[in-house]
N, C-alpha and C positions, 0 to 999 in steps of 0.2 A: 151673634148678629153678623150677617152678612156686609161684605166691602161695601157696596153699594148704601145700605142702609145708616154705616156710618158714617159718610159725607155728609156734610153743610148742604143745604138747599144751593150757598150761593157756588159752593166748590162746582157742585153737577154742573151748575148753567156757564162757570168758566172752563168745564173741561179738565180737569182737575181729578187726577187717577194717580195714586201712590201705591205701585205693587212692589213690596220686596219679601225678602225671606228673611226669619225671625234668626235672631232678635230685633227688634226695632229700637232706633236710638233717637231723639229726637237733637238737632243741635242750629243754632243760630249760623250759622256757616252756612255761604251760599258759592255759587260760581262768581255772579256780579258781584258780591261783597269782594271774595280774594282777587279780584282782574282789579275793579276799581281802586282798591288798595294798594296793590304794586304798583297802578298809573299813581298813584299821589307819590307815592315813596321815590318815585323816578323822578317824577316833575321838577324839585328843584336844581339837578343835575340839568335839564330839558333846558330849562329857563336857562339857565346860568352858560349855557352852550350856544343858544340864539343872542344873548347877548353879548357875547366875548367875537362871536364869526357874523355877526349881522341878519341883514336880509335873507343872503341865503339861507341859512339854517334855519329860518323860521318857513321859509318855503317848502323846504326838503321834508321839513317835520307836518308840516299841513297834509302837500302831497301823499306823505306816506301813509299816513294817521285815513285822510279821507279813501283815497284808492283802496286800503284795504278795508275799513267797512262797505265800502259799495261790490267788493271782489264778492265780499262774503252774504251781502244781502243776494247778490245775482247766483252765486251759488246755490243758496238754502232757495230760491224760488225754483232753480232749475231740477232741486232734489226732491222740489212738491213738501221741501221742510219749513214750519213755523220761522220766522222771520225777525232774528234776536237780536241786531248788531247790538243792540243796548246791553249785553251784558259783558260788555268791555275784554272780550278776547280776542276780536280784532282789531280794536283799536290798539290794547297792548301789544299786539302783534306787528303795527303799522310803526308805534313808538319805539320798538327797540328796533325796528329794522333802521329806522329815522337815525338811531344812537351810532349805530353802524356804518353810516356812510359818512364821505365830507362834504363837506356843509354848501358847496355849490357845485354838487354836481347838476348834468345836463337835468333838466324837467322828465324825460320821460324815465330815468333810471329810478327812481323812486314807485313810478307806477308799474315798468316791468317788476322790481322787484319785489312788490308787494303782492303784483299776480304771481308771481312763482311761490312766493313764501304763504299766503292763502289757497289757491285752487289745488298748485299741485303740492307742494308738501304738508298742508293740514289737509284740503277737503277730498283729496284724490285717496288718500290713505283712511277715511272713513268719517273725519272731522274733529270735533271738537274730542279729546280724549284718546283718540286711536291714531295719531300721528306719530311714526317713529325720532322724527328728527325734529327738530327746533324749528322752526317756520323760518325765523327772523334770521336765523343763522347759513339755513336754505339760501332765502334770497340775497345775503350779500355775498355767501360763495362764488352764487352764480351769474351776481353782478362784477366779480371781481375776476372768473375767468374770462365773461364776454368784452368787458371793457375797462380790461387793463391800467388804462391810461387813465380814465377819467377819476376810476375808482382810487387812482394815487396821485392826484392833484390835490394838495391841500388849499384854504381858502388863507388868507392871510389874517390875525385877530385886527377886531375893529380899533383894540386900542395902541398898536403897534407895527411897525412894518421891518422891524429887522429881522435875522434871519431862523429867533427861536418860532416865530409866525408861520413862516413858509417851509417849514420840513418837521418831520417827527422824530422824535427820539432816536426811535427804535430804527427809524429807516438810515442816519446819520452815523448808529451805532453799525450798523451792517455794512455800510461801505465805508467809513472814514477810520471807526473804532471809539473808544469808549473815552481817550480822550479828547478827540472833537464834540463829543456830545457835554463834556462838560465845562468846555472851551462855550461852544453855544451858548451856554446859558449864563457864561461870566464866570465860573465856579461853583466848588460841590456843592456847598451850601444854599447856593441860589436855586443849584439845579433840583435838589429837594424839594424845597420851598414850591417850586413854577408849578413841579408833577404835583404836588401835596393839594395846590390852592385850584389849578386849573388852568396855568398861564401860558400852553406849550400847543404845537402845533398837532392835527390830527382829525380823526372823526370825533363827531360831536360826543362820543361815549369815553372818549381820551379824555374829559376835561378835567374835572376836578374830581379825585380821590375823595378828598371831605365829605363833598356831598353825595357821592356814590357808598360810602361806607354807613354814612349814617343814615342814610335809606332804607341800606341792606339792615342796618342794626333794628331797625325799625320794624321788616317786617320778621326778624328772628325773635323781636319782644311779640308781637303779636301771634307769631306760633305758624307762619305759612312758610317758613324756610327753616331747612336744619342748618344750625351755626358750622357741623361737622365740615359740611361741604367746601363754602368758601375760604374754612380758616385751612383746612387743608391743600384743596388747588392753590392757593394763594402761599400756603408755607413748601410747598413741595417746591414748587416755581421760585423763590426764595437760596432753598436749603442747596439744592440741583445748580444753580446759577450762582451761586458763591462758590460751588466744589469747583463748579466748571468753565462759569463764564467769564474767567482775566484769562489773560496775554501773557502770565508770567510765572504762572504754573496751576496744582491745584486751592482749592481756596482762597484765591484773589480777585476773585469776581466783588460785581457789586450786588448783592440781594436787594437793597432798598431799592434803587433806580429799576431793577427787574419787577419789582412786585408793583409799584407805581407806573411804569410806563407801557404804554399801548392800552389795549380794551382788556387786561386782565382781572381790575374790580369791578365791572359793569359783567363781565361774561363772569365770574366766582361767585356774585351774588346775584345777577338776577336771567341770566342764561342756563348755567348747570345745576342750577335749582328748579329747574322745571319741572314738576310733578308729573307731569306727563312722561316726559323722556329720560327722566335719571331712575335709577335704583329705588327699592323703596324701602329694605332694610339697611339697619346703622352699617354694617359692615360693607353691603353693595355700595352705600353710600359713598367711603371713606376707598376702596376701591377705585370705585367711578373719577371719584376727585382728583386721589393719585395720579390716576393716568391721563385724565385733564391736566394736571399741571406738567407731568413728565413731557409728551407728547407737545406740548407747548416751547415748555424750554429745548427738546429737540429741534423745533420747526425754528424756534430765533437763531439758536449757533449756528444749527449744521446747514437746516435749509436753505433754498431758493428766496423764501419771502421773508420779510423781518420782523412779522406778527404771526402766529401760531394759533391765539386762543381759537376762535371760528373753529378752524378743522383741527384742534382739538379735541373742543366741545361733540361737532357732528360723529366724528369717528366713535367717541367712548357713547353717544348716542345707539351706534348701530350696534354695540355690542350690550348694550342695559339689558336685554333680555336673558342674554347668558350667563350676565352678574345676579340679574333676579334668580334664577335656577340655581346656579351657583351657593348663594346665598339665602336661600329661605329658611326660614325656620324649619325644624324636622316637629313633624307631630309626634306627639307623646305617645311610646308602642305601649300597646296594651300587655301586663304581666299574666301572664301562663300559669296558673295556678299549678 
């Protein structure tokens, strides 16, 4: 029976053509199914960030969330392509760039950056699936070279105005040292507690650990993320930052405060899991991850800025195709009688 004769009457008159090469599998998995599902898993982080920073942050997240489906409908019309914002990969695209920033930047830095992380780093590189680099991670790099300043103004939380409000960790930690950061927050114990729950100053992907884990947990039970990923960028960033990160020789760092502060459990679960742009064997995986976390804890000590995950992430991006090669399977040689 010819392709054609095995269609539905109603598939023909939707357009509806499935050419692949055999084996054929059939599976409940869809695009919109895995997008809309990461938006749910994110969302209570989402929530929990517009109401600890206010007004703005519910701005910043609209802005971003709408700009980039409108980026990606004017695109798909300019490429003569079917027109899908509905299957939620730029909206998830607009939400984590959202996570990325703080919460009252200027109005249009959400829409620059949602044009940059849609047109030129998804749709310029071929679109949905042929993008080398993380969209959302594009656009706040390039928010964060063009505008310095804004992009490190943090918003003060709505339920407090002292000074754990108005600075971040990470940024405290870099110029003052590690014990003003937990001078900050009153002591160690509290300082845990603030990172753990979401009580500390930063972009809206800083807030709460809790609810950033158990999202991630959520979609490593559903099967769209490998666990290897983030329990590694997350332990590597850990293990590295305890050898290295104290003042008073090796192994007096603190790993807890390192693996909880900044954007390192928003980018280990739901950044360097991108199926697009990471590895796709266990090994490239665990690889990949590695040098996401190494690469991070270099950029806090040594570097210039006091957050690293981003161009982390973007860097071991540029290099996945080298890890894939690297890493693939070998096909089984044939025996030579």
């Amino acid at each position: 029976m010819s392709a054609d004769n095995a269609l539905t009457l109603e598939q023909k008159q939707a357009g509806i053509f499935t050419v692949s090469a055999s084996p054929h599998m059939l599976s409940n998995e869809s695009i919109p199914k895995i997008m809309w599902t990461v938006v749910i898993a994110l969302l209570p982080a989402v929530i929990f960030g517009m109401v600890i920073f206010g007004g703005g942050a519910v701005q910043t997240v609209l802005l971003c969330v709408i700009s980039a489906m409108v980026f990606e409908a004017m695109v798909l019309k300019i490429r003569k392509r079917r027109i899908c914002i509905n299957d939620g990969s730029a909206f998830l695209t607009g939400l984590l760039l959202a996570m990325c920033l703080p919460a009252d930047v200027p109005f249009y830095l959400p829409i620059v950056g949602s044009f940059i992380a849609i047109v030129v780093a998804k749709h310029s590189m071929g679109g949905l699936g042929y993008n080398i680099f993380n969209p959302a991670h594009v656009g706040r790099a390039a928010l964060v070279l063009s505008w310095p300043v804004a992009m490190t103004t943090w918003t003060p939380m709505t339920y407090s105005v002292d000074t754990v409000s108005s600075a971040t960790p990470l940024g405290v930690l870099k110029l003052q040292g590690y014990d003003a950061v937990v001078q900050m927050f009153g002591g160690q114990a509290d300082m845990y507690k603030d990172l753990f729950f979401g009580f500390r100053g930063g972009c809206l992907g800083e807030t709460s650990v809790l609810l950033l884990v158990l999202g991630g947990i959520f979609l490593i039970y559903k099967g769209y993320i490998d666990w290897v990923v983030p329990v590694t960028m997350i332990g590597t960033v850990g293990v590295l930052t305890w050898a290295f990160g104290g003042s008073v020789g090796l192994f007096s760092g603190d790993p807890l405060f390192h693996m909880m502060a900044g954007g390192l459990i928003i980018g280990a679960f739901f950044m360097a899991t991108d199926m697009v742009t990471s590895p796709i064997t266990k090994k490239g995986k665990i690889i990949f991850a590695f040098g996401c976390g190494a690469i991070t804890v270099l950029i806090r000590l040594i570097g210039g800025y006091p957050e690293g995950v981003c161009y982390s992430i973007l860097l071991m991006n540029s290099v996945t195709p080298l890890i894939d090669r690297l890493c693939k399977v070998p096909s089984q040689k044939r025996r030579v009688a």
